[in-house]
C-alpha positions as a printed NumPy array, in Angstrom:
array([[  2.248,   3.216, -11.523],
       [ -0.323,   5.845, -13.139],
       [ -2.83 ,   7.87 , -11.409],
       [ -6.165,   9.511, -13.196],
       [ -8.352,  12.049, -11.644],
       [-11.744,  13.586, -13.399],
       [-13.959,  16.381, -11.825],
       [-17.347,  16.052, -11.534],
       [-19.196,  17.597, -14.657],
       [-21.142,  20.572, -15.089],
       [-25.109,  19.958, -16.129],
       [-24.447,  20.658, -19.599],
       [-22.445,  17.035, -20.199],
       [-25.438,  14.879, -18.674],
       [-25.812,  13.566, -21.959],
       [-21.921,  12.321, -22.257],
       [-22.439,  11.089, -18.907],
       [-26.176,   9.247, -19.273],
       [-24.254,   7.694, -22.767],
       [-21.565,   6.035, -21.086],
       [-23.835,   3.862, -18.326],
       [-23.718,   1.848, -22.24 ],
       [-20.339,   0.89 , -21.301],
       [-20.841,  -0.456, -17.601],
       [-22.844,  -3.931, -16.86 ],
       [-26.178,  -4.086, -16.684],
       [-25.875,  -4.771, -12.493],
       [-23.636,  -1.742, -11.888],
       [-25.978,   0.527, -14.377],
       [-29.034,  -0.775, -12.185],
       [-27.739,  -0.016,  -8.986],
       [-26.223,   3.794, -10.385],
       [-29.795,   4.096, -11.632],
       [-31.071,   4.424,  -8.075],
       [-29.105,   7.06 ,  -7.027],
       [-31.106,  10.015,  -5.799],
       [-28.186,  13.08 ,  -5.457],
       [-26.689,  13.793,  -8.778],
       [-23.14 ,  13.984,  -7.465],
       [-23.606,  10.218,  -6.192],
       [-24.916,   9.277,  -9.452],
       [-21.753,  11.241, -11.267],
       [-19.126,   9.811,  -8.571],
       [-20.286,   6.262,  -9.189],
       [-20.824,   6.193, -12.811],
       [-17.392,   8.003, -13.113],
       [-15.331,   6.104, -11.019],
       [-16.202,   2.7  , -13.109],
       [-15.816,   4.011, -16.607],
       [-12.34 ,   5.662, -15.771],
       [-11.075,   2.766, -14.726],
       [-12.131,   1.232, -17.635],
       [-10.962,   3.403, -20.18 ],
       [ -7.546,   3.671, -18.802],
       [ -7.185,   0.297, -18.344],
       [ -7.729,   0.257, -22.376],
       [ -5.374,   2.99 , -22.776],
       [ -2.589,   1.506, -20.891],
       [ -2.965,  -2.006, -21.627],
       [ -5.454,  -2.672, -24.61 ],
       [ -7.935,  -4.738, -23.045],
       [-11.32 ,  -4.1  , -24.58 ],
       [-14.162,  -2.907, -22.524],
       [-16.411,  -6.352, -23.422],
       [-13.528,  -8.62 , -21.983],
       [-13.218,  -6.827, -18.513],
       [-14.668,  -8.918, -15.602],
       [-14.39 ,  -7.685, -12.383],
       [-15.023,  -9.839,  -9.365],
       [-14.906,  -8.648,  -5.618],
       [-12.66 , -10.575,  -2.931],
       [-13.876, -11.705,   0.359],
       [-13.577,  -7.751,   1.633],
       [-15.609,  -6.382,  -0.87 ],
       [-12.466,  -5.158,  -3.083],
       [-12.952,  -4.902,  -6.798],
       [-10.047,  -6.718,  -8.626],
       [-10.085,  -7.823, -12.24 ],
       [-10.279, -11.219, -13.324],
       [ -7.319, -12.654, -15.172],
       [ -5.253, -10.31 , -14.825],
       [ -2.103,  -8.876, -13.463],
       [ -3.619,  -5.472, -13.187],
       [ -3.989,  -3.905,  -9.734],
       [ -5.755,  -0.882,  -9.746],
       [ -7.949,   1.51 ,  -6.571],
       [-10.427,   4.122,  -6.808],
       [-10.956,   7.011,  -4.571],
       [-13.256,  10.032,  -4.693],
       [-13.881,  12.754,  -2.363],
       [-15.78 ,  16.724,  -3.341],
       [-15.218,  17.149,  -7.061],
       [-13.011,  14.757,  -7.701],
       [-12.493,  10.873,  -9.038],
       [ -9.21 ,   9.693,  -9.264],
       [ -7.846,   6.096,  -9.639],
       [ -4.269,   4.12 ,  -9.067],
       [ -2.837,   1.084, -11.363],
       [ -0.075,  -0.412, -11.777],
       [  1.364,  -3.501, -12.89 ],
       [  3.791,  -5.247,  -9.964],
       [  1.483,  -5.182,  -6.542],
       [ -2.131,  -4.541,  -4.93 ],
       [ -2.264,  -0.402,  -4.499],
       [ -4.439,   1.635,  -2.682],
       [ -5.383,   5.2  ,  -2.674],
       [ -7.534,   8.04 ,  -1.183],
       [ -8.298,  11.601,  -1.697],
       [ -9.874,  13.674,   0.649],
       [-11.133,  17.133,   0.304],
       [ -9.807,  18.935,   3.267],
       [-12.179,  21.406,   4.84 ],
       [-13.278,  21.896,   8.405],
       [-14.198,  18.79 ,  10.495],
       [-15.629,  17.719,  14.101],
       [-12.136,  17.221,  15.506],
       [-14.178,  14.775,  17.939],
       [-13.862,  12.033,  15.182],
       [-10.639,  11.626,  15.607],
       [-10.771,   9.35 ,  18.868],
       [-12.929,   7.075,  16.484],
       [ -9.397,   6.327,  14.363],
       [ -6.652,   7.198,  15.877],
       [ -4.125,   5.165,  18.507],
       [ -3.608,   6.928,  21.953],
       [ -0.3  ,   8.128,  20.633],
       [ -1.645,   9.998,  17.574],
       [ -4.787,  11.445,  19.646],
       [ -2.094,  12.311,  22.611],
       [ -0.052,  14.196,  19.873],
       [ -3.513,  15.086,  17.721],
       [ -4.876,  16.936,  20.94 ],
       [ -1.299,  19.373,  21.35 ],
       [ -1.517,  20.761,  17.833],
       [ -3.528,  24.079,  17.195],
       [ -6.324,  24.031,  15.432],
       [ -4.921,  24.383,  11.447],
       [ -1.982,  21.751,  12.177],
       [ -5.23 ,  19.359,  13.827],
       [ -6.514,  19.969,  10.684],
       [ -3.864,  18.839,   8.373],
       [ -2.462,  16.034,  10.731],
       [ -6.22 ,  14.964,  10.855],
       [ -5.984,  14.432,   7.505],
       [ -2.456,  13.171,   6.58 ],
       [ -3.738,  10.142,   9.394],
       [ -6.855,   9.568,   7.591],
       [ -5.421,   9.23 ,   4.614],
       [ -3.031,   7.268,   5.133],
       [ -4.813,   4.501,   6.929],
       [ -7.692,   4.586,   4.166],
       [ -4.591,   4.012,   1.537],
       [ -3.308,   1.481,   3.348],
       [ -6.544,  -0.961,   4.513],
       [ -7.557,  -0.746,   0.892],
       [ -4.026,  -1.824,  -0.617],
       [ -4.36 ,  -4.624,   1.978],
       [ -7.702,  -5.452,   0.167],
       [ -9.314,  -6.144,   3.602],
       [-10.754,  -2.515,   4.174],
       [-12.417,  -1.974,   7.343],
       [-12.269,  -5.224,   8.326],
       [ -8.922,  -3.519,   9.946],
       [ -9.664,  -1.213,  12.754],
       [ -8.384,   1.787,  11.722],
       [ -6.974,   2.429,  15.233],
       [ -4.699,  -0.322,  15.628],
       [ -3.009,   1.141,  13.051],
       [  0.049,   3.704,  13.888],
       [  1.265,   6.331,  11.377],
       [  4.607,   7.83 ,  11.982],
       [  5.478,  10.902,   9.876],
       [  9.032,  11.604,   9.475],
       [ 10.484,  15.503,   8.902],
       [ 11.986,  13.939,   5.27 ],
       [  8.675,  13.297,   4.473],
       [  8.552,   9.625,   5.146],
       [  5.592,   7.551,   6.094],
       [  5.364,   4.571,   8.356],
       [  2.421,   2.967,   9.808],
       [  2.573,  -0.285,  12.426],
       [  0.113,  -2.482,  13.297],
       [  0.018,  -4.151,  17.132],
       [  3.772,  -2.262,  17.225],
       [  4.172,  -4.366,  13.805],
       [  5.909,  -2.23 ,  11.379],
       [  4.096,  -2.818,   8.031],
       [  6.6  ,  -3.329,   4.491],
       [  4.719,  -1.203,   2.542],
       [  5.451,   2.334,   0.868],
       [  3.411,   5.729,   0.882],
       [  3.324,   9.303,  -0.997],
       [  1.144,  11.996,   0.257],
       [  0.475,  15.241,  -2.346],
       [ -2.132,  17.826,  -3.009],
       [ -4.622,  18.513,  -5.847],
       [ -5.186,  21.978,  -6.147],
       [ -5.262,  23.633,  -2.831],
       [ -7.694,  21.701,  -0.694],
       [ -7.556,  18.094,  -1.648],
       [ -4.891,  15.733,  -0.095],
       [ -3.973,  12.015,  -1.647],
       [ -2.568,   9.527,  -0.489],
       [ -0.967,   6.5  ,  -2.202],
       [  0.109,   3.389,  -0.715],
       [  1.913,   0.154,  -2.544],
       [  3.932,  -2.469,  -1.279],
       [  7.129,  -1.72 ,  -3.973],
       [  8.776,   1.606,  -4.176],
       [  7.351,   2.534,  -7.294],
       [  5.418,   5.301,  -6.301],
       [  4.279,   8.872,  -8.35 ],
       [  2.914,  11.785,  -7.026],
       [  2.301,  12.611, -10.83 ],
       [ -1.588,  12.705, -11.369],
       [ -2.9  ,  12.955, -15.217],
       [ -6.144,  14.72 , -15.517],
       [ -9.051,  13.141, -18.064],
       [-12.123,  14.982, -19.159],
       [-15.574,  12.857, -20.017],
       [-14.681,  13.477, -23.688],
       [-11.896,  11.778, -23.321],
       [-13.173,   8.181, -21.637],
       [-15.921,   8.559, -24.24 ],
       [-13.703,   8.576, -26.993],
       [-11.246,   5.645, -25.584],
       [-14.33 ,   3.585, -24.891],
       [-16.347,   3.692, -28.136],
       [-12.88 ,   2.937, -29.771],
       [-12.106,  -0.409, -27.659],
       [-15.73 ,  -0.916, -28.431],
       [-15.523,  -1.203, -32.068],
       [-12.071,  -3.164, -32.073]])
């Protein structure tokens, strides 16, 4: 399992960034096109070519012969292959999950002060019961660890929201184990929870133990170089 993240760039890479919409299909560059806010246009545009160019730096597919379907959820997946991979962005960040031996699913979060009111929305009467004891900075942090978690987990499924987020039970052990149930069901799946920087919190979810909480960090020059070079193979 590898995980890539990429910040958002400054206004002086446009360029790099309007060049690699060459690399994306014609649908997906339409759609990007429309974008109004710069940071959706960025965290769009972004999350597609890093997948792509790490996909060719990990397993030497060329950019042309990537198809990507969705399933019956709305989950990307790519065709014809063995390759599981999940994209998550949140603030100033991008960051994606692949690996090669199960469906994965990740999410990123930047933590920052929230309408504690939401909470009821997601979480089971047990959480909320426990959510509503805490002082403010630990509501804060479990708010998110919960969040997290659940997003990981419905997209490693691959049925997203199509699973209410508060049928589903995290438990958090002191070790630093992570459980989540469903209907009292405990789910077979696996979790790791880590920071970037000081205010963003990940979480990674996977049905095999294989899990990293080692993230590498790529720069646009980077996914422009690995994608003109699969390009011209």
């Amino acid at each position: 399992m590898k995980i890539y993240g990429i910040k958002l760039i400054q206004e002086n890479e446009k360029d790099k960034l309007h060049y690699l919409m060459n690399f994306i299909s014609k649908e997906k560059s339409i759609r990007i096109s429309r974008y109004r806010r710069w940071e959706d246009f960025q965290r769009s545009l972004l999350s597609d070519v890093l997948i792509r160019s790490m996909i060719h730096r990990n397993f030497g597919i060329p950019n042309d012969k990537l198809l990507f379907k969705t399933n019956e959820y709305g989950k990307p997946y790519l065709m014809n292959s063995n390759i599981y991979y999940n994209i998550s962005h949140s603030g100033e960040w991008v960051i994606c999950v692949m690996n090669e031996t199960s469906p994965v699913g990740i999410d990123i979060e930047e933590v920052k002060i929230i309408d504690f009111s939401v909470a009821k929305q997601f979480m089971t009467e047990k959480e909320y019961n426990k959510f509503e004891q805490l002082d403010d900075v630990t509501k804060q942090n479990y708010f998110y660890k919960v969040w997290t978690t659940k997003e990981s987990y419905i997209k490693a499924d691959g049925r997203g929201m199509n699973i209410p987020l508060d049928i589903i039970e995290t438990n958090f052990s002191k070790n630093g184990n992570i459980q989540v149930s469903i209907n009292a069901l405990e789910s077979k799946c696996y979790f790791n929870q880590f920071k970037l920087e000081k205010c963003y919190l990940i979480t990674v979810c996977s049905a095999f133990q294989n899990l990293t909480d080692k993230i590498e960090i790529i720069n646009i020059d980077e996914i422009v170089h690995e994608l003109k070079v699969c390009t011209e193979l």
